[in-house]
C-alpha positions in Angstrom: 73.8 277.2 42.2 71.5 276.6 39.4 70.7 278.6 35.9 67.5 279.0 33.3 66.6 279.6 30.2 63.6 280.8 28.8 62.2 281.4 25.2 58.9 282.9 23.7 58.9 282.6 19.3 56.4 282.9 16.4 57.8 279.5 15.9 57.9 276.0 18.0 60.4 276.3 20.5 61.6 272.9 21.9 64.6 272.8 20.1 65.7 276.3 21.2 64.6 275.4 24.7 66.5 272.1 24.9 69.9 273.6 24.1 69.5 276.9 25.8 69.2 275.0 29.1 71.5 272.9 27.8 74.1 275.5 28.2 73.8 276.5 31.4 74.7 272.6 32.6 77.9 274.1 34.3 76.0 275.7 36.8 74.1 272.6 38.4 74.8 268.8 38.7 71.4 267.6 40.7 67.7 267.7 39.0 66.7 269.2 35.5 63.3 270.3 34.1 61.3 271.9 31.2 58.2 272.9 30.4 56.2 274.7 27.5 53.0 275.9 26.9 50.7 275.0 23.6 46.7 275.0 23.3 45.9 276.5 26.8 48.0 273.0 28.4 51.5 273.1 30.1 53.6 270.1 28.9 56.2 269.5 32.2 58.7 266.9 32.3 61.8 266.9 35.3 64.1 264.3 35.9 67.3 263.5 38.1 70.9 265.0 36.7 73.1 263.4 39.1 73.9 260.1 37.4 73.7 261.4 34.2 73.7 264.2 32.3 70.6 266.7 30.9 71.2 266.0 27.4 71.0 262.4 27.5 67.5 263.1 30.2 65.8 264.8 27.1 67.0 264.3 24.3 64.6 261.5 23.3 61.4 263.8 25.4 61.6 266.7 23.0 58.6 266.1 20.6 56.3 266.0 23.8 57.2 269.9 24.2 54.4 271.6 21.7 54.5 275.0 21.9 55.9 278.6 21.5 57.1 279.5 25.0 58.8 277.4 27.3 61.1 277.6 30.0 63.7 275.4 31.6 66.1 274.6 34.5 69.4 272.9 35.4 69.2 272.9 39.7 71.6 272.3 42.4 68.5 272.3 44.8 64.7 271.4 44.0 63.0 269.8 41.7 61.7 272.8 39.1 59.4 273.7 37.0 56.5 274.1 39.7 53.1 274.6 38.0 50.5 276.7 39.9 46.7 277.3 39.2 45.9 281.1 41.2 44.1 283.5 41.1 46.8 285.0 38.6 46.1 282.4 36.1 47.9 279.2 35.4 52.0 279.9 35.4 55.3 277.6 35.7 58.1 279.0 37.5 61.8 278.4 37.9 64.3 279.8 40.3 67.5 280.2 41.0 67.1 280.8 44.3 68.6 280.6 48.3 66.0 280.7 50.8 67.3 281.4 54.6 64.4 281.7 56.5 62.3 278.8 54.4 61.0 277.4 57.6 59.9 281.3 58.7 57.9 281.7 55.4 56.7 278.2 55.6 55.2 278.5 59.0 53.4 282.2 57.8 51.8 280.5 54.5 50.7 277.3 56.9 49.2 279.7 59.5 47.1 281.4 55.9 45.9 278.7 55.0 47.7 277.7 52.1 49.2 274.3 51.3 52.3 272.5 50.2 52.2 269.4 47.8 55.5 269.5 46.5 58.1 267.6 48.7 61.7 268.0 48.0 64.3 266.1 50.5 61.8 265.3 53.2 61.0 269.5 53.5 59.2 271.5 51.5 60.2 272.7 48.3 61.5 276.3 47.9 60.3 276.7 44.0 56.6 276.0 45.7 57.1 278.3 48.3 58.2 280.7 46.3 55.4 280.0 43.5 52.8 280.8 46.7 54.3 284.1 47.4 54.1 285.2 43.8 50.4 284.5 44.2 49.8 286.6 47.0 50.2 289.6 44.6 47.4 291.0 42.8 49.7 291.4 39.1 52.7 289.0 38.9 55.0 292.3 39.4 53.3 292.9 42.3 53.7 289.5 44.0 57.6 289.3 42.6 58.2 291.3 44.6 56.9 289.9 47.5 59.0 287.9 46.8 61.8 289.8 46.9 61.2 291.5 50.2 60.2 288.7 51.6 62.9 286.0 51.0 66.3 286.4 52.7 69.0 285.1 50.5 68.9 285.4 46.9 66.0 284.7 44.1 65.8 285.1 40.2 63.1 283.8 38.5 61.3 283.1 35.3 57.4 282.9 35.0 56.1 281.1 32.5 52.3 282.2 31.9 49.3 282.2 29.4 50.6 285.7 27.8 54.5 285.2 27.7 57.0 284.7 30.2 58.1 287.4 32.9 61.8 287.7 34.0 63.0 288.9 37.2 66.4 289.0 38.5 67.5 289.1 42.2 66.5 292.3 44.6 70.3 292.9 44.8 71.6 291.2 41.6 73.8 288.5 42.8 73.1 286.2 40.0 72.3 287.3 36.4 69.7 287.5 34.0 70.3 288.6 30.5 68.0 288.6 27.2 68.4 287.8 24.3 66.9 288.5 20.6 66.5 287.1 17.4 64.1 287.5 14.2 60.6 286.7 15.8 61.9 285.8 19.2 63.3 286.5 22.4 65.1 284.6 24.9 66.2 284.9 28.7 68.9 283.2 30.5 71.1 283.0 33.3 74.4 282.4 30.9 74.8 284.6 27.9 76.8 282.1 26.6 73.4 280.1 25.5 72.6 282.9 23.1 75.4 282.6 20.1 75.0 279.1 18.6 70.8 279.4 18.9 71.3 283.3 16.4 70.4 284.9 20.0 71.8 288.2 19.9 73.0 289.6 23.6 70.0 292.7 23.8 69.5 293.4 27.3 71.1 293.0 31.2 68.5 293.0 33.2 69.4 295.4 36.4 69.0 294.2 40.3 65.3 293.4 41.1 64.3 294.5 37.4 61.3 292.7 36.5 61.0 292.1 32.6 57.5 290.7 30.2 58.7 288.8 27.4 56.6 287.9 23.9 57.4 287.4 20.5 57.5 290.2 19.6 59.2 292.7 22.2 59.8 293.2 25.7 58.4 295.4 28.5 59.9 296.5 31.9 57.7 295.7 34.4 59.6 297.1 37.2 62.6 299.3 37.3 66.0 298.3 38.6 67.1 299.0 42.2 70.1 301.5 42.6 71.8 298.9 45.1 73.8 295.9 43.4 76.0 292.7 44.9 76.7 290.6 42.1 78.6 287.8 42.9 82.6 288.1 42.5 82.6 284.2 42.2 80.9 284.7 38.5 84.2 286.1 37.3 86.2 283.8 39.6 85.0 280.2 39.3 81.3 279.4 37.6 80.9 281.9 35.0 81.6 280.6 31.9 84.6 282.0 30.1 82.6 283.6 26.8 80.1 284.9 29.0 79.7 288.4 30.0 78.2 289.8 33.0 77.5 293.8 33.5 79.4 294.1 30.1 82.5 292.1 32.3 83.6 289.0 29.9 84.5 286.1 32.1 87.9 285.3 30.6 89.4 288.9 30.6 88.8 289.5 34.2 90.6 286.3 34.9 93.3 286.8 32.2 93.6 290.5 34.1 93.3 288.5 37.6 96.3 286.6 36.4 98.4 289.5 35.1 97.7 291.2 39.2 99.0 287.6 40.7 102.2 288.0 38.5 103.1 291.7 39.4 103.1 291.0 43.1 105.2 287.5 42.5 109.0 286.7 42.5 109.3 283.1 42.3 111.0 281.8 39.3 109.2 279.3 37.7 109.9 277.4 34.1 106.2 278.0 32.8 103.1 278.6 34.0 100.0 275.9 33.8 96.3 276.6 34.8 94.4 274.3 36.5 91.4 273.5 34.6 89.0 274.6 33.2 88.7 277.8 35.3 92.8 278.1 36.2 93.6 278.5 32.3 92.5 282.3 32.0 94.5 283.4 35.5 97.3 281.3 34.3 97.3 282.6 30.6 97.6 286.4 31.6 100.4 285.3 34.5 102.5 284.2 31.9 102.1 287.0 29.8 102.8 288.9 32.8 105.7 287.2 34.0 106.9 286.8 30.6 107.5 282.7 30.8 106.0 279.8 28.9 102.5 279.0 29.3 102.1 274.8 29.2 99.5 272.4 28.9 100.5 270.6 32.7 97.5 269.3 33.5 94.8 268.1 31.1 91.2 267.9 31.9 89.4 264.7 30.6 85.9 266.4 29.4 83.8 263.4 28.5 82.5 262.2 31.0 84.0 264.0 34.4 81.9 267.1 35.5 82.9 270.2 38.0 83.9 268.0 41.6 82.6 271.4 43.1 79.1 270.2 43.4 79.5 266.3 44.7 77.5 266.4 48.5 79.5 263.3 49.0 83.3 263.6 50.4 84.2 260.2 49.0 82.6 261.0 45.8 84.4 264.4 45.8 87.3 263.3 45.9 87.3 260.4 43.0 86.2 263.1 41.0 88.8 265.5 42.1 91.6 262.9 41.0 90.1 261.5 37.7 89.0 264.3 35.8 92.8 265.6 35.3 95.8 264.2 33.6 98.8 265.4 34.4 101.5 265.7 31.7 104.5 263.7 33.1 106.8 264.7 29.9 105.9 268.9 30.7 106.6 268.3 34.5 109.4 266.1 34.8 112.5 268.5 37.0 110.3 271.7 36.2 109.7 274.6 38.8 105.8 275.4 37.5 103.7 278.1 38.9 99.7 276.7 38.7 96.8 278.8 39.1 93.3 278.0 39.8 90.3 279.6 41.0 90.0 279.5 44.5 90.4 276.8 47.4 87.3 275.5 48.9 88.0 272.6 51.2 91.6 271.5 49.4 90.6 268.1 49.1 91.4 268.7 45.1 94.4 270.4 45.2 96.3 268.6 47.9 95.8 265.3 45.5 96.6 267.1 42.1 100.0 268.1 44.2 100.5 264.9 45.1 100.4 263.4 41.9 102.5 266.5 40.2 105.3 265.8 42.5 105.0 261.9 41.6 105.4 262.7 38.4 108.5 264.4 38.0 107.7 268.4 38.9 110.5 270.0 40.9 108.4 273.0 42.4 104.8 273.4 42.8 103.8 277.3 43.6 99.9 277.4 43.6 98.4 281.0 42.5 94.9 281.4 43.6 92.5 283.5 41.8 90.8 284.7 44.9 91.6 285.5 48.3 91.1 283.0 51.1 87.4 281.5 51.5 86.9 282.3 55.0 82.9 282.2 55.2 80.5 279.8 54.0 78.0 282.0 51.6 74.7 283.3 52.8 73.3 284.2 49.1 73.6 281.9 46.5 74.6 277.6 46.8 77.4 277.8 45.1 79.2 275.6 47.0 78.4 272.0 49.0 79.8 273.7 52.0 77.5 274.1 54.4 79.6 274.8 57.4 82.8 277.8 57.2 84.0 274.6 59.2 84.3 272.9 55.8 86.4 275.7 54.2 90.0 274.6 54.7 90.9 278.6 55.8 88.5 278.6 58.5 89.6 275.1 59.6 92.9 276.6 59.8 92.4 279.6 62.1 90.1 277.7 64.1 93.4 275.7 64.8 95.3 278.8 65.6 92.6 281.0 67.6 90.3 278.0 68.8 86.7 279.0 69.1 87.8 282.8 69.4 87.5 284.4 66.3 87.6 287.8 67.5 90.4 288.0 65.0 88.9 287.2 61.6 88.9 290.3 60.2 92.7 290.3 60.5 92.9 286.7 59.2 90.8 287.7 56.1 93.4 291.1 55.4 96.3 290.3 53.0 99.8 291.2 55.2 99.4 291.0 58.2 100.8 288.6 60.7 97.6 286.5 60.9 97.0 286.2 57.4 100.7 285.3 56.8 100.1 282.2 59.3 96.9 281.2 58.0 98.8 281.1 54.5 102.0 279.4 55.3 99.7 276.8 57.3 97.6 276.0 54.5 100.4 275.1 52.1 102.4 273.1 54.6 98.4 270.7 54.7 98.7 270.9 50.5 102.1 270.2 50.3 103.3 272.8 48.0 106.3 275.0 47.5 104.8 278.4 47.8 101.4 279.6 48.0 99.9 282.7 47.3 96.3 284.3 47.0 95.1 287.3 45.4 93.8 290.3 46.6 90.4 291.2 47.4 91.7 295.1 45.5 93.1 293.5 42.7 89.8 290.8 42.1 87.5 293.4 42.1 90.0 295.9 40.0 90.1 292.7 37.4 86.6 292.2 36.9 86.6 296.4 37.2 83.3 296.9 38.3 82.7 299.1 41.8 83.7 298.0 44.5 80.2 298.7 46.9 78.5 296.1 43.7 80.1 293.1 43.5 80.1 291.0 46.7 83.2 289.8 48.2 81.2 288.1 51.5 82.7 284.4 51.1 86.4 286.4 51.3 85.5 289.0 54.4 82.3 289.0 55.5 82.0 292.3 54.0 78.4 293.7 53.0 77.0 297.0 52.3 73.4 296.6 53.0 
């Protein structure tokens, strides 16, 4: 998916720059960039994240970044910051951003006029396209929104310009953008969690399509928030970082009270209950509260050096990752019924190997909680995920088995109960290998992360939308 982080002081800013990108690392594995301005110049540096990791990319780069203001960017797509020269002034820009109809806007800006010199993947990249729209307004508001009516998908940004740096979150709010403040500076970011450890103080959520003008010393609204909001459900469910908090939603409580839901509905018995890590541990602490059983360590994750196998474009390489970044615990497992939970099943290449090896190392029963209901649809919004295909999604692979190309029935498939749901279930485990299997509820997710239901976006689960 991707996330940002921008910062504006009365003092240098590199060091507060460096680790408030830093932070939002979780969110994308593929190319890294920062830039600041000082004396009128822009000082850009991006390099390549997937062989190593952003710290280690920077780290020795960070007395090159003079300045004030600056703003940075951990991407699963292109290579960001883009710096522009308009009409506007000079600006760098970073999004976090899913462009459906690139090709559409690509062909309109072509047939202007304007040019592309920023090749990303042998097509054009979308930061520069984006960057072009923006100056197609005569304010930066004005062409942000261009933006933002023009794209179809998802797109927050943050401007870096001359003046300060100007914030703007999705048209519909499906990823956030929060600021924060400290004694002579603010800062904005996609994860709250980068505000603590840098004295950032959480001082504003920015609302869907609110566009916000950042300087040292305060912050102005540029444009008011729409009344229509989609944030993503998969914040709470998979990427969002457990401290972090989201429309005044922490992370780690909506899973914990995800957790508790799975355990009402349940009657296996089970010896303990394990999470699968790092994003399993919150569902899996509040089932065992719930449940009233053990909570155990099962499954270890080995943080050094193994990141999220979410993001990996490569099968093969998917699934190394999916086996070497957890150790199981053979002395927990050995004869014990254990109920896991985890986040969600995307294709199943990592859970059918993690039940493998459970079951080689001594575990009697395997039941697999899921966090959120079956992934039937690949998502439209944001790149969360290296699916590109429902046809990847082990659910849809599974009713395309039962119904064939007819899927006149997904709607029923995608419903908790009924007959064709029940199938889809019970076919799924029997491929993992598992004891018993069970998802949550679309109801109970979005009563967890307790937000309205027509704001949070539960597309990937049903297809649902409500503009």
């Amino acid at each position: 998916m991707g996330g940002f982080f921008g910062t504006i002081s009365k003092s240098p800013c590199a060091i507060d720059l460096f680790y408030g990108t830093d932070y939002n690392s979780h969110l994308g594995t593929k190319k890294g960039g920062l830039v600041t301005f000082h004396n009128g110049l822009f000082n850009r540096s991006i390099h390549n994240l997937e062989n190593s990791y952003f710290r280690t990319r920077f780290e020795s780069e960070l007395d090159k970044f003079k300045g004030n203001s600056g703003i940075g960017i951990i991407s699963d797509t292109d290579p960001q910051p883009i710096f522009i020269n308009s009409h506007l002034g000079k600006y760098a820009v970073v999004t976090v951003a899913k462009v459906n109809n690139l090709l559409e806007l690509e062909k309109e800006l072509l047939e202007k006029g304007k040019h592309f010199s920023e090749m990303s993947s042998g097509g054009i990249n979308q930061t520069e396209l984006i960057s072009l729209l923006i100056s197609e307004g005569n304010t930066f508001a004005e062409g942000v929104e261009i933006v933002q009516n023009k794209i179809k998908g998802s797109c927050s940004m943050l401007i870096l310009t001359e003046e300060g740096i100007i914030a703007a979150r999705d048209k519909y709010g499906r990823t956030p953008l929060l600021i924060g403040k400290k004694d002579g500076a603010f800062a904005a970011s996609s994860e709250p969690c980068s505000f603590p450890n840098l004295d950032f103080e959480l001082h504003y959520n920015l609302g869907p399509g609110e566009i916000m003008h950042l300087t040292a010393d305060k912050i102005t609204q540029l444009r008011a928030p729409g009344k229509k909001m989609q944030v993503c459900s998969f914040l709470w469910v998979y990427y969002g970082y457990p401290v972090s908090e989201y429309e005044g939603v922490n992370v780690d409580s909506a899973r914990y009270a995800s957790g508790m839901a799975m355990a009402r509905r349940d009657n296996v018995d089970a010896d303990f209950a394990s999470g699968i890590p790092d994003s399993g541990i919150g569902m899996a602490l509040g089932y065992a509260e719930q449940k009233n059983i053990p909570y155990r360590r099962a499954i270890v994750k080995y943080t050094p050096t193994w990141p999220r196998s979410f993001t990996p474009s490569n099968q093969e390489v998917r699934s190394l990752v999916a086996r070497m970044k957890l150790i199981p615990n053979k002395h927990l497992l050995r004869g014990k019924r254990v109920v896991f939970c985890d986040d969600s099943i995307v294709r199943g290449t990592q859970l059918r190997d993690n039940a493998n090896i459970l079951y080689s190392y001594g575990a009697k029963e395997v039941h697999m909680r899921i966090g959120c209901p079956p992934i039937l649809h690949a998502c439209p919004f944001l790149g969360f995920s290296a699916s590109k295909s429902a046809l990847e999604l082990i659910a849809r692979r599974i009713v395309k088995e039962l119904e064939g190309d007819d899927e006149k029935n997904l709607d029923k498939y995608s419903t908790t109960g009924t007959d064709e749901y029940n199938k889809m279930v019970e076919c799924i485990r029997e491929k993992l290998n598992i004891t018993t299997l069970r998802f949550n509820t679309v109801e109970d997710l979005i009563e967890s992360i307790g937000l309205p239901a027509e704001c949070v976006c539960t597309h990937c689960y049903n297809a649902k939308s409500y503009f």
